[in-house]
Backbone and ligand atoms as CSV (ligand in chain L), in Angstrom:
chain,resi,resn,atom,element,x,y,z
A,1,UNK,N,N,-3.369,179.026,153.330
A,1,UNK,CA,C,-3.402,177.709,154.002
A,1,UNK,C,C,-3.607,176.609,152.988
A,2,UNK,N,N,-4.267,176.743,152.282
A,2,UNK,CA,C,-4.842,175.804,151.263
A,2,UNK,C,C,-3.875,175.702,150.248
A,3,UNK,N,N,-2.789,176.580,149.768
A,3,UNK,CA,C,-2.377,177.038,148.580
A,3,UNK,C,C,-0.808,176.050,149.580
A,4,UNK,N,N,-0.512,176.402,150.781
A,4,UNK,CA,C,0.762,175.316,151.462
A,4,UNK,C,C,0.686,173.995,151.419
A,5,UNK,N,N,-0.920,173.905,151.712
A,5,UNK,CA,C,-1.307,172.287,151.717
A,5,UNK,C,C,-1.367,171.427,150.663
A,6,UNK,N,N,-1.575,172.663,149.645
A,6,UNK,CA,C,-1.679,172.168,148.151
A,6,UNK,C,C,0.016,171.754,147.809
A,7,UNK,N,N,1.308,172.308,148.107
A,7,UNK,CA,C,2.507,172.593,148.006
A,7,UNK,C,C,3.103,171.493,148.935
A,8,UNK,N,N,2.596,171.031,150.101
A,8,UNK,CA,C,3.400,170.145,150.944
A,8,UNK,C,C,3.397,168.615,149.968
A,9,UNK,N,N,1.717,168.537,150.127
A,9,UNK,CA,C,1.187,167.758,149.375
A,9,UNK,C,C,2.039,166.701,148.522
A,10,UNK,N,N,2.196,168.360,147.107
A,10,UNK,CA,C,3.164,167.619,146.302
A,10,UNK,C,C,4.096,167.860,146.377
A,11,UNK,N,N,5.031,168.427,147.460
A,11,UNK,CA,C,6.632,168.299,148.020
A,11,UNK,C,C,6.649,166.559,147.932
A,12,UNK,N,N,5.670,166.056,149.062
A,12,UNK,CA,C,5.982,164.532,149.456
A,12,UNK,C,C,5.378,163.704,148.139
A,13,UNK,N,N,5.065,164.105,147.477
A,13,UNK,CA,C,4.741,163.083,145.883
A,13,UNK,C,C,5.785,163.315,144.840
A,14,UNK,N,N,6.670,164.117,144.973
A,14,UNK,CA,C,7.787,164.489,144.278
A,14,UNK,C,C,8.642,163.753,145.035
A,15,UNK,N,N,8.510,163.554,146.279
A,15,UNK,CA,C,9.995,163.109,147.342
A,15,UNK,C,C,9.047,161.792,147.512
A,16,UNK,N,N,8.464,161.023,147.295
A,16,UNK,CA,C,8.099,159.468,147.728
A,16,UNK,C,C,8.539,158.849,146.936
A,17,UNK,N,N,7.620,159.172,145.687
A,17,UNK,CA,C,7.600,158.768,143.873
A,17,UNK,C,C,8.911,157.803,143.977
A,18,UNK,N,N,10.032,158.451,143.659
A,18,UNK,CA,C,11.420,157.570,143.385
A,18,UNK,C,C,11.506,156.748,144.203
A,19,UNK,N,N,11.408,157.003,145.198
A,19,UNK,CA,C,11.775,155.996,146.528
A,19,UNK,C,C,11.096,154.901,146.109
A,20,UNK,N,N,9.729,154.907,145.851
A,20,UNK,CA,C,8.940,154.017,145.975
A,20,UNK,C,C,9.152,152.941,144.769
A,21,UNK,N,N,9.287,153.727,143.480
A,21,UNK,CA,C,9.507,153.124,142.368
A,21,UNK,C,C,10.723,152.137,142.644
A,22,UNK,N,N,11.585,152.971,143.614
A,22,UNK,CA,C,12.933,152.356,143.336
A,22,UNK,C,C,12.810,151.300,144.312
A,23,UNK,N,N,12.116,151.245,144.936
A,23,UNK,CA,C,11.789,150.279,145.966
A,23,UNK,C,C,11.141,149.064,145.430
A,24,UNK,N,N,10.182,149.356,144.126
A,24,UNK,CA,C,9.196,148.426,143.321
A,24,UNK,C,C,10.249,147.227,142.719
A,25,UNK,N,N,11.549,148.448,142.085
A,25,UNK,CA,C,12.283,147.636,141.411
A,25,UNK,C,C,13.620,147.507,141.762
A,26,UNK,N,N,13.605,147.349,142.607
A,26,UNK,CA,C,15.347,147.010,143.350
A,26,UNK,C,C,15.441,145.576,142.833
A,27,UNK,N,N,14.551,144.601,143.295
A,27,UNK,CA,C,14.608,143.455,142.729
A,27,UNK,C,C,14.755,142.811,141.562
A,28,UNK,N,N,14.982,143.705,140.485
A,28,UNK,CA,C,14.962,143.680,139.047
A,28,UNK,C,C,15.835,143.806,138.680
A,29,UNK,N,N,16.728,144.708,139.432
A,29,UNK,CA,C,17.904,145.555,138.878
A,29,UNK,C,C,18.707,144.687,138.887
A,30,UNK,N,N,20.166,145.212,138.505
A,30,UNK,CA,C,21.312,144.245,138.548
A,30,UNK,C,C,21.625,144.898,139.592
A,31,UNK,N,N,22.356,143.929,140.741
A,31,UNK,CA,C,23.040,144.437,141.549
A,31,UNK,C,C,24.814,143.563,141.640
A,32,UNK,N,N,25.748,143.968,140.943
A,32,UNK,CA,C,26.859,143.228,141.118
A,32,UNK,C,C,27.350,143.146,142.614
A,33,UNK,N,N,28.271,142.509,142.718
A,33,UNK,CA,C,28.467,142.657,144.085
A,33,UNK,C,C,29.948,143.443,143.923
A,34,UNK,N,N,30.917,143.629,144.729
A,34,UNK,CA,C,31.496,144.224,144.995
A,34,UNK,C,C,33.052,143.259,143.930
A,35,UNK,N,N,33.765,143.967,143.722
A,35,UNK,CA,C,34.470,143.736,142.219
A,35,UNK,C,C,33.983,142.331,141.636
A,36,UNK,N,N,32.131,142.861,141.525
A,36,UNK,CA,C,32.014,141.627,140.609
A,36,UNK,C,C,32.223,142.161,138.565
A,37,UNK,N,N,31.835,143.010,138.451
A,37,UNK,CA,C,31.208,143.699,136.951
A,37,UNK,C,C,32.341,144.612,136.770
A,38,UNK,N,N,32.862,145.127,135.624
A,38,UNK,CA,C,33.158,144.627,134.686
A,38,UNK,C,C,33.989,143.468,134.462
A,39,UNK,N,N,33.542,142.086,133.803
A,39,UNK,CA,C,34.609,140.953,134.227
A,39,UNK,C,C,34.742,140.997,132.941
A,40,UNK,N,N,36.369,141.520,133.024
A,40,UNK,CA,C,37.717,141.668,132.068
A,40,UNK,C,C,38.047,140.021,131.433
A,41,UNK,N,N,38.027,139.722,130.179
A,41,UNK,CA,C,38.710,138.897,129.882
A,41,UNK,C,C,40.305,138.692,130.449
A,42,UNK,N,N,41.079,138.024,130.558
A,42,UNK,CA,C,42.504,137.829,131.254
A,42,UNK,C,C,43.236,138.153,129.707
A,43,UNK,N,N,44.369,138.863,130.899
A,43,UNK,CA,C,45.470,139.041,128.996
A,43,UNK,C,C,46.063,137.966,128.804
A,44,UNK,N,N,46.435,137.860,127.576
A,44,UNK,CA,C,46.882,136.625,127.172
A,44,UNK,C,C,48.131,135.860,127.084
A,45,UNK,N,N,48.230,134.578,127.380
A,45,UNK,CA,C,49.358,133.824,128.371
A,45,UNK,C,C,48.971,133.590,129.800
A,46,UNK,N,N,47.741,134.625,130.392
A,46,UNK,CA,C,47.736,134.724,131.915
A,46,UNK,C,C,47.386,132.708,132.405
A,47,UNK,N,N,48.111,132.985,133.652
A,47,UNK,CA,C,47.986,130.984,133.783
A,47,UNK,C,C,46.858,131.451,134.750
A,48,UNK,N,N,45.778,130.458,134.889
A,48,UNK,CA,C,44.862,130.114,135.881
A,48,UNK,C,C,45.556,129.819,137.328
A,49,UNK,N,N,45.154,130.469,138.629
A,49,UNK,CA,C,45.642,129.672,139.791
A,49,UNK,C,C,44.917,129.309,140.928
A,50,UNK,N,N,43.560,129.244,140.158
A,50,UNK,CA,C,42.361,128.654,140.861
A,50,UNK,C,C,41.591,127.711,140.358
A,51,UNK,N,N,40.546,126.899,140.925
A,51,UNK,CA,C,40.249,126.076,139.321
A,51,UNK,C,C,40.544,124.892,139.134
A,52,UNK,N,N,40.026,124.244,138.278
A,52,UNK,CA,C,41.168,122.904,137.515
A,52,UNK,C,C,42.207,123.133,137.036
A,53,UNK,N,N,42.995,122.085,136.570
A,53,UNK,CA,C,44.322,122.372,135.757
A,53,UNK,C,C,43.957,122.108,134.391
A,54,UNK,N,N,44.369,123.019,133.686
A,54,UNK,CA,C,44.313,122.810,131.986
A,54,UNK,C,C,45.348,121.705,131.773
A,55,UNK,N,N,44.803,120.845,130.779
A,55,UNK,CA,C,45.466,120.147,130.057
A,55,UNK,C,C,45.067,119.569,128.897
A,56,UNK,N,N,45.953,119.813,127.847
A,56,UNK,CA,C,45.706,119.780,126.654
A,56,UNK,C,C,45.088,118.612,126.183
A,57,UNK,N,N,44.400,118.296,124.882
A,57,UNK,CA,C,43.583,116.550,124.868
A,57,UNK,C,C,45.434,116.029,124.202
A,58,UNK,N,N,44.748,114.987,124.501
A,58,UNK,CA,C,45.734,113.916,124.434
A,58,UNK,C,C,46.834,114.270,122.982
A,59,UNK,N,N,45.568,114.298,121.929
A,59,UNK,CA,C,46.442,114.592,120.522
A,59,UNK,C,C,47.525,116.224,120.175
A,60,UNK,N,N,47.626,116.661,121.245
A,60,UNK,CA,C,48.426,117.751,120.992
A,60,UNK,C,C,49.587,118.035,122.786
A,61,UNK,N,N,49.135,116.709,123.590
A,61,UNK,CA,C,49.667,116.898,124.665
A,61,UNK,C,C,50.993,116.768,124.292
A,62,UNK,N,N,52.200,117.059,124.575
A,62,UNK,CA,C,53.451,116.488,124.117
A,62,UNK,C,C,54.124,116.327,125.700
A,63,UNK,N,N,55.241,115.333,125.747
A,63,UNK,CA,C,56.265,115.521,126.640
A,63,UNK,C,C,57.416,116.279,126.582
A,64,UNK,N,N,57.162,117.264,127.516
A,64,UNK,CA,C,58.576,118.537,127.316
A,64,UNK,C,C,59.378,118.404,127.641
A,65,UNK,N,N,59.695,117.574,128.572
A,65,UNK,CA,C,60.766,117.262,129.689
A,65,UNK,C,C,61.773,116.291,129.129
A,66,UNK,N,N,63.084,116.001,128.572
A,66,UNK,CA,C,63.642,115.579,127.587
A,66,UNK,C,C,64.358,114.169,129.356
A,67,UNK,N,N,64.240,112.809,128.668
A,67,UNK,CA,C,64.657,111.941,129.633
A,67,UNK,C,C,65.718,111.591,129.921
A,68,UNK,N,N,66.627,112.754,130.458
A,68,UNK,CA,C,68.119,112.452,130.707
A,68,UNK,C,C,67.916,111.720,132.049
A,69,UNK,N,N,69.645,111.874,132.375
A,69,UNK,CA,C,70.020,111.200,133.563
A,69,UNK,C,C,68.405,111.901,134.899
A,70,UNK,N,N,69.094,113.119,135.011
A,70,UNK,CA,C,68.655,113.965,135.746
A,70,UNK,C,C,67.067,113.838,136.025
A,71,UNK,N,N,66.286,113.615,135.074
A,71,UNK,CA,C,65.341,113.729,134.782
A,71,UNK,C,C,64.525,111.605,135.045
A,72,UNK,N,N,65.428,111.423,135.121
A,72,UNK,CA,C,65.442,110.300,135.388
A,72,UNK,C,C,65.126,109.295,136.873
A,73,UNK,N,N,65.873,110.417,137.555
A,73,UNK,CA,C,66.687,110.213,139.068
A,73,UNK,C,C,65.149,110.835,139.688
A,74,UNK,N,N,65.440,111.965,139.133
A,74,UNK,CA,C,64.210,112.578,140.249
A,74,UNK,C,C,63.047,111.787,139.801
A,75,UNK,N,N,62.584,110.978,138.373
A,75,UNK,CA,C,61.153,110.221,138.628
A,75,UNK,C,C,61.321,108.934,139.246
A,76,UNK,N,N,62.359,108.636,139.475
A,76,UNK,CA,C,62.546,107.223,140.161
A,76,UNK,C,C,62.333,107.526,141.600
A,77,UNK,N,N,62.501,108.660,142.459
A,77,UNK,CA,C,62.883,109.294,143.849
A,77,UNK,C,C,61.077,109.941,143.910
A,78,UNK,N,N,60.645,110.604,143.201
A,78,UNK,CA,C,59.210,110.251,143.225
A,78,UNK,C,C,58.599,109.158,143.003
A,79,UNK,N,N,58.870,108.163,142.370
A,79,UNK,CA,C,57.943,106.920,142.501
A,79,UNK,C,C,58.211,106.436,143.702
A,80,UNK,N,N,59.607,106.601,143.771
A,80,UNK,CA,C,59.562,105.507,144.940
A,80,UNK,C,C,58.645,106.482,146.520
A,81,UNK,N,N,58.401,107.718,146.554
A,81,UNK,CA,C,57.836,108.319,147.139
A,81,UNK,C,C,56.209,108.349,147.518
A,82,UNK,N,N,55.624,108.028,146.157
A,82,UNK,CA,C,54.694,108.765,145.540
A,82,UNK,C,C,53.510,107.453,145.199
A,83,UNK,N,N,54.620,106.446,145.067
A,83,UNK,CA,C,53.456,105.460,144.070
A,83,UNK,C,C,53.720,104.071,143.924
A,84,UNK,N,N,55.482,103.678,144.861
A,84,UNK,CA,C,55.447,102.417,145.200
A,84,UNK,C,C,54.838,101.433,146.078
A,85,UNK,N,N,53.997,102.451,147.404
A,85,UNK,CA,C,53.376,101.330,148.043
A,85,UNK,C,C,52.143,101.313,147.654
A,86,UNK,N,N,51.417,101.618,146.420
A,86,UNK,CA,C,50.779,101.305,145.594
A,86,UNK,C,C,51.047,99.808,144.416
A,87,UNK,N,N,51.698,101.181,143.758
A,87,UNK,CA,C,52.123,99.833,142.298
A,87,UNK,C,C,53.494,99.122,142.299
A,88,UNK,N,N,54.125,98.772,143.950
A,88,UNK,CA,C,55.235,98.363,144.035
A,88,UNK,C,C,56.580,99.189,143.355
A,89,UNK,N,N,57.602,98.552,144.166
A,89,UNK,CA,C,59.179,99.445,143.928
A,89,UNK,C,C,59.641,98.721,142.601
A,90,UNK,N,N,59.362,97.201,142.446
A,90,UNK,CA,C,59.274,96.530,141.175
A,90,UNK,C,C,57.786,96.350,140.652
A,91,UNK,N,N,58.243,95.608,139.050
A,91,UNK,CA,C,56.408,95.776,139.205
A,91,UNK,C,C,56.286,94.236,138.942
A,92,UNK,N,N,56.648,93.845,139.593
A,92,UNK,CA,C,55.672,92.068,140.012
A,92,UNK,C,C,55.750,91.852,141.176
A,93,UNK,N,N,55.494,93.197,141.894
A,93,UNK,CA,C,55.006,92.617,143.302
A,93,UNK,C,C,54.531,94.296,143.983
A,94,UNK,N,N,53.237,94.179,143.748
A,94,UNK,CA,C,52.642,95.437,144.957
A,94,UNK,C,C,53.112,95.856,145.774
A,95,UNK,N,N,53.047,96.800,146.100
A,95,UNK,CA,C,53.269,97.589,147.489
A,95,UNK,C,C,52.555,97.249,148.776
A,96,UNK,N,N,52.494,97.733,149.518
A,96,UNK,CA,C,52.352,97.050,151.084
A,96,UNK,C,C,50.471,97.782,151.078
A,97,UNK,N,N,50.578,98.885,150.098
A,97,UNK,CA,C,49.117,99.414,150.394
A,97,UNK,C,C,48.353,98.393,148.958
A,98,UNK,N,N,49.180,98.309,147.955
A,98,UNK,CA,C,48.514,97.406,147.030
A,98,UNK,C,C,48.174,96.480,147.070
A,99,UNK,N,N,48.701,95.819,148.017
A,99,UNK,CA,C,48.373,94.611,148.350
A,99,UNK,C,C,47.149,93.974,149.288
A,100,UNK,N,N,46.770,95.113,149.807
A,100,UNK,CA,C,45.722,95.542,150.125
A,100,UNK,C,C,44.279,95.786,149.329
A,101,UNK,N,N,44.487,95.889,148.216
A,101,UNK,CA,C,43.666,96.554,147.208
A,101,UNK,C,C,43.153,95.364,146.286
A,102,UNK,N,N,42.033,95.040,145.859
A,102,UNK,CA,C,41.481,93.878,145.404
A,102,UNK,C,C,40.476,94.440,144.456
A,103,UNK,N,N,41.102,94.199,143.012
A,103,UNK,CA,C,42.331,93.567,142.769
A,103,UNK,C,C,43.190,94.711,143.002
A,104,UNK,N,N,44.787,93.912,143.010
A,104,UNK,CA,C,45.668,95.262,143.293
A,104,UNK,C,C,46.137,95.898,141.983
A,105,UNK,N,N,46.396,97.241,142.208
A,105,UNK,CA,C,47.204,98.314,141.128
A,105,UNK,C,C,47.967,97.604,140.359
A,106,UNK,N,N,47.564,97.690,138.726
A,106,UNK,CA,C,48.899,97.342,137.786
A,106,UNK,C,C,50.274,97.473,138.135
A,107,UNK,N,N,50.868,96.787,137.795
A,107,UNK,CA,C,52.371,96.813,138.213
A,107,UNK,C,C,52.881,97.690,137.180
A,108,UNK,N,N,52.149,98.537,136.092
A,108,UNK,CA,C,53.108,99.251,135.249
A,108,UNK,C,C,54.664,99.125,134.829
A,109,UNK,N,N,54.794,97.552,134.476
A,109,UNK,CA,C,55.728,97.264,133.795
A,109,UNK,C,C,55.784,97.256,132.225
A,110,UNK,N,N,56.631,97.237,131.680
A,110,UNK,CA,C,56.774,98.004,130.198
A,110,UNK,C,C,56.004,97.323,129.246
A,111,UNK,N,N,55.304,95.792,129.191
A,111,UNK,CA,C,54.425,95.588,128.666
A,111,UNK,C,C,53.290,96.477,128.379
A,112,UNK,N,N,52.661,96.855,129.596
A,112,UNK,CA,C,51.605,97.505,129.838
A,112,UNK,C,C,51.647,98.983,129.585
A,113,UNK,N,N,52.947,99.583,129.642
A,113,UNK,CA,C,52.895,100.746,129.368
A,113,UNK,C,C,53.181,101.060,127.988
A,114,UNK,N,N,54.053,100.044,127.170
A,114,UNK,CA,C,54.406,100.320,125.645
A,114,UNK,C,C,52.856,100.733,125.075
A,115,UNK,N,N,51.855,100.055,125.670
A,115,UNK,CA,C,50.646,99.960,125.233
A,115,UNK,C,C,49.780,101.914,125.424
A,116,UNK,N,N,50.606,102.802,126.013
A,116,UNK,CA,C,50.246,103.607,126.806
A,116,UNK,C,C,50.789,105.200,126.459
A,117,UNK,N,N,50.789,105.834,125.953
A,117,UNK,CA,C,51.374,106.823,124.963
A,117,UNK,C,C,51.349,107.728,126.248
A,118,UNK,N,N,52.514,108.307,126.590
A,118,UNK,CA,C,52.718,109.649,127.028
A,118,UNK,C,C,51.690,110.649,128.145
A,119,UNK,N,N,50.979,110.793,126.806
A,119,UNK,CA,C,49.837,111.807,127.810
A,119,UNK,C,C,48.727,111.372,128.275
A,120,UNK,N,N,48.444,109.553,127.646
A,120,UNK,CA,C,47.600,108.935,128.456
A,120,UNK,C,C,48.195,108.863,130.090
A,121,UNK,N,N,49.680,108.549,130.241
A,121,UNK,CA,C,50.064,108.330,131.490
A,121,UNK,C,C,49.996,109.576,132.217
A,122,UNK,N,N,50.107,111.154,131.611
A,122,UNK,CA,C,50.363,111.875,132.619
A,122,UNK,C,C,48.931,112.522,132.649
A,123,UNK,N,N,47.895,112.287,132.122
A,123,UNK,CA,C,46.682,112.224,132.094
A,123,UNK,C,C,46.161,111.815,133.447
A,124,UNK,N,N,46.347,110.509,133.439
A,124,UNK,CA,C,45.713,109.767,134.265
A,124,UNK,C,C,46.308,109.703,135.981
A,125,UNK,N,N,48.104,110.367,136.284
A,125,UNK,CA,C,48.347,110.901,137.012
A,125,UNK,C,C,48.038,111.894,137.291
A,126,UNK,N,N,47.661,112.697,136.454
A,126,UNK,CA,C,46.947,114.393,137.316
A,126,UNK,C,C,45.687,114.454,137.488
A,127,UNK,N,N,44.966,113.537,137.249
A,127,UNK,CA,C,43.512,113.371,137.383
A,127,UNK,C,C,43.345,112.279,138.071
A,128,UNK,N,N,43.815,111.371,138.136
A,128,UNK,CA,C,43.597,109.752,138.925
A,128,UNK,C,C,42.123,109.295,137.984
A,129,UNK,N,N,41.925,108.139,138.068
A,129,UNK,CA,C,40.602,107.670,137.399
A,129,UNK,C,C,40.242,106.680,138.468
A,130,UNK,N,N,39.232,105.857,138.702
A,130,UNK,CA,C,39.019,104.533,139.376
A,130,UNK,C,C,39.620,104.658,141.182
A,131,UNK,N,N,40.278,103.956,141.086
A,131,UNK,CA,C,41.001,103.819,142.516
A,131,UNK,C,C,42.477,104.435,142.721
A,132,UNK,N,N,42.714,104.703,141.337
A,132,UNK,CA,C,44.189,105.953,140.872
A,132,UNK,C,C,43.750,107.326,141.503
A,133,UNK,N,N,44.861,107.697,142.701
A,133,UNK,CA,C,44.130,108.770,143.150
A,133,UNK,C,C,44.960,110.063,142.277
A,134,UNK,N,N,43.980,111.726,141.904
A,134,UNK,CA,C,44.833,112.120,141.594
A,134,UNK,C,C,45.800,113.110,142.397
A,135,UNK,N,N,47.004,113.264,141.178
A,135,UNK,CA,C,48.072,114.367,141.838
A,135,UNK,C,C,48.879,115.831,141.285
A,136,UNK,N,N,47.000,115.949,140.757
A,136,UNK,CA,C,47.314,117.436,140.359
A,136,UNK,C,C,47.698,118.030,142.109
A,137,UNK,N,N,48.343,119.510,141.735
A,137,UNK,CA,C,48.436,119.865,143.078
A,137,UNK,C,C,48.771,119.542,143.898
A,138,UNK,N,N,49.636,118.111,144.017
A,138,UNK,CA,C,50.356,117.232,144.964
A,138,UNK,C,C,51.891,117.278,144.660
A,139,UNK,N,N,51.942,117.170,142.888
A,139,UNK,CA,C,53.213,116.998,142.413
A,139,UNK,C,C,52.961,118.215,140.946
A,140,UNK,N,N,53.975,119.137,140.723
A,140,UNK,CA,C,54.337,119.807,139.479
A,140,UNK,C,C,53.703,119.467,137.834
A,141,UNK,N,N,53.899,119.885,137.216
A,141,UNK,CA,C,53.438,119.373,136.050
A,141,UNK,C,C,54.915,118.484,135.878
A,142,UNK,N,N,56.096,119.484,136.098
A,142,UNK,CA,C,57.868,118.964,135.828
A,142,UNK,C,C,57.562,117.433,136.395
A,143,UNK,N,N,56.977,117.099,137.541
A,143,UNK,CA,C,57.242,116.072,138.401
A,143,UNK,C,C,56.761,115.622,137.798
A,144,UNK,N,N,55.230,115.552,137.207
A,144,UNK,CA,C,54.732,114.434,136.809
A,144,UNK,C,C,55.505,113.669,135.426
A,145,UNK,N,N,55.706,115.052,134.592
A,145,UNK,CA,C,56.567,114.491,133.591
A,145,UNK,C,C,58.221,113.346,133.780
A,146,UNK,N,N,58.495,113.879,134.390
A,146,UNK,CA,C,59.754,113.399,135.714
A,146,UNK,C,C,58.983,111.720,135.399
A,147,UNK,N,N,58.483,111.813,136.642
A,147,UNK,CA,C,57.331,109.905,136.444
A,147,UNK,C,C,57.287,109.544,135.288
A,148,UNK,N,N,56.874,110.210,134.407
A,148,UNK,CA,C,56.455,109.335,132.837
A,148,UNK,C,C,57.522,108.816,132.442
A,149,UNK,N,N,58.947,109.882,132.070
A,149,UNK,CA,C,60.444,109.475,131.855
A,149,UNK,C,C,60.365,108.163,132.522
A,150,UNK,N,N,60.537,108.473,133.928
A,150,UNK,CA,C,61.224,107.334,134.943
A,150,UNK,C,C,60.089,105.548,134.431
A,151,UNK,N,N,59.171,105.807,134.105
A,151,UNK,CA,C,58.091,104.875,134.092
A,151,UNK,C,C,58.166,103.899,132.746
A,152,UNK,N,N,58.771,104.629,131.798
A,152,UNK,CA,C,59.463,103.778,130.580
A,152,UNK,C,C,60.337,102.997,130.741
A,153,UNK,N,N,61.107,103.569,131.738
A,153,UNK,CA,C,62.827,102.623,132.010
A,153,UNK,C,C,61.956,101.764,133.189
A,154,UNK,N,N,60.881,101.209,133.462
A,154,UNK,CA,C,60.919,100.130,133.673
A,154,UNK,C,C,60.591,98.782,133.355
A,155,UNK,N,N,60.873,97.632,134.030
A,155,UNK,CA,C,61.280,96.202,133.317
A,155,UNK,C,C,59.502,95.505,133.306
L,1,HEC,C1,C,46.323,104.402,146.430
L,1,HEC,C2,C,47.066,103.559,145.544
L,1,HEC,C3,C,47.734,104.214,144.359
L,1,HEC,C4,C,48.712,105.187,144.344
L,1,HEC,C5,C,49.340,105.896,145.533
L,1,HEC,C6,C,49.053,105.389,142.952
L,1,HEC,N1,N,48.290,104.611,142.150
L,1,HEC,FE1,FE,48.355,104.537,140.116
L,1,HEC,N2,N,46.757,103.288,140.096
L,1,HEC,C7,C,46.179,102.720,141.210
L,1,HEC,C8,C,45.145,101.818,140.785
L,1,HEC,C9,C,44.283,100.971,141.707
L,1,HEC,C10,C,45.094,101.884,139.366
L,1,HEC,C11,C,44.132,101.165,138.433
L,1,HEC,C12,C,42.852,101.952,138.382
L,1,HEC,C13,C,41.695,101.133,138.882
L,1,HEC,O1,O,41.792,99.900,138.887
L,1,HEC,O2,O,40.718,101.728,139.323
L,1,HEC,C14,C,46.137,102.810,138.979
L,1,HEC,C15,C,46.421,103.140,137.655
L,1,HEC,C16,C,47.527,103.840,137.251
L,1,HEC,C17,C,47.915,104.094,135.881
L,1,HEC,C18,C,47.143,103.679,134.636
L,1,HEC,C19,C,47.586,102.365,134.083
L,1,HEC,C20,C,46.812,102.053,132.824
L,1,HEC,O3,O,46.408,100.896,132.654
L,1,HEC,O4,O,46.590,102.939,132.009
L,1,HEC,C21,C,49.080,104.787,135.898
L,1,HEC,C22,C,49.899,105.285,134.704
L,1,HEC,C23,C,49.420,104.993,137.296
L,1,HEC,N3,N,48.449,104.425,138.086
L,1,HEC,C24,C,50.541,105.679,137.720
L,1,HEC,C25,C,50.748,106.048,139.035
L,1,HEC,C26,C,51.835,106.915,139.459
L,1,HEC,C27,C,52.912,107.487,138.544
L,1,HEC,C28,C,51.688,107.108,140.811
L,1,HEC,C29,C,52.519,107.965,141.723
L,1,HEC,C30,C,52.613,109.368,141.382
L,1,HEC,C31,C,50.528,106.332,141.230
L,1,HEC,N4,N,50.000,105.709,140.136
L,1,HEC,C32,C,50.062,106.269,142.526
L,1,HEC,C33,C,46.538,102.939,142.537
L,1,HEC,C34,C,47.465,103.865,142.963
């Protein structure tokens, strides 16, 4: 009797022990969650499609999009879409929402933009700054470049 009691005893101190420990320190442990761990670096080239948009700083941004006809047409067919009743269809005279706006949106006529290099402009379209709203995720990277082309040829 004594020699079972002695044996049950430490059956249940052999069978608590872990439990208990593991119970002490569950809170300690790592617990990933479910495909959180091992986080794989991405192979390389992989594009982000969550997230912000990468874009390069200004001094290595380039324009890829070469300003033909084509390339031309479609940023004029987005502005006029996209950003004339803002900064007007010409630029000495606002748009119907710019005009609204106090003070209203630059007219981004070629004064103002000679002043304005490339990737400051498509910068400041995919991000918006101030009251410039942006249009990452609204319009292409192609499109935006598209705009910059189209945004030189104006008067
Ligand atoms: C809701 C009105 C609105 C729309 C739509 C809009 N803009 Fe703007 N944009 C502004 C305002 C306002 C500013 C000046 C920022 C400020 O004053 O806060 C600005 C600034 C800019 C600038 C910077 C000019 C500078 O001095 O550097 C560029 C370039 C520009 N917009 C291009 C565009 C293009 C291209 C589109 C269309 C894809 C567009 N904007 C659509 C309101 C607008």
């Amino acid at each position: 009797m004594k020699l079972s009691c002695f044996l049950s005893t430490g059956i249940i101190i052999v069978a608590v022990t872990p439990l208990l420990m593991a119970a002490m320190w569950m809170d300690v442990q790592p617990s990933p969650k479910p495909y959180q761990a091992p986080v794989l670096s991405p192979p390389a080239g992989s594009v982000p499609v969550t997230g912000t948009e990468l874009v390069a700083p200004d001094s290595e941004l380039r324009n890829p999009v070469a300003a033909t006809g084509s390339s031309l047409a479609e940023g004029k067919a987005l502005y006029a879409i996209n950003c004339a009743m803002c900064h007007g269809e010409s630029s000495t005279k606002p748009g119907p929402v710019g005009t609204k706006l106090k003070p209203p949106p630059p007219g981004l006529d070629h004064a103002l933009l000679q002043k304005r290099g490339d990737a400051h402009i498509f910068r400041a379209v995919t991000f918006g700054f101030g009251r410039m709203p942006p249009f990452k995720g609204k319009l292409t990277k192609q499109q935006r470049w598209h705009l910059v082309n189209y945004l030189r040829t104006r008067e």
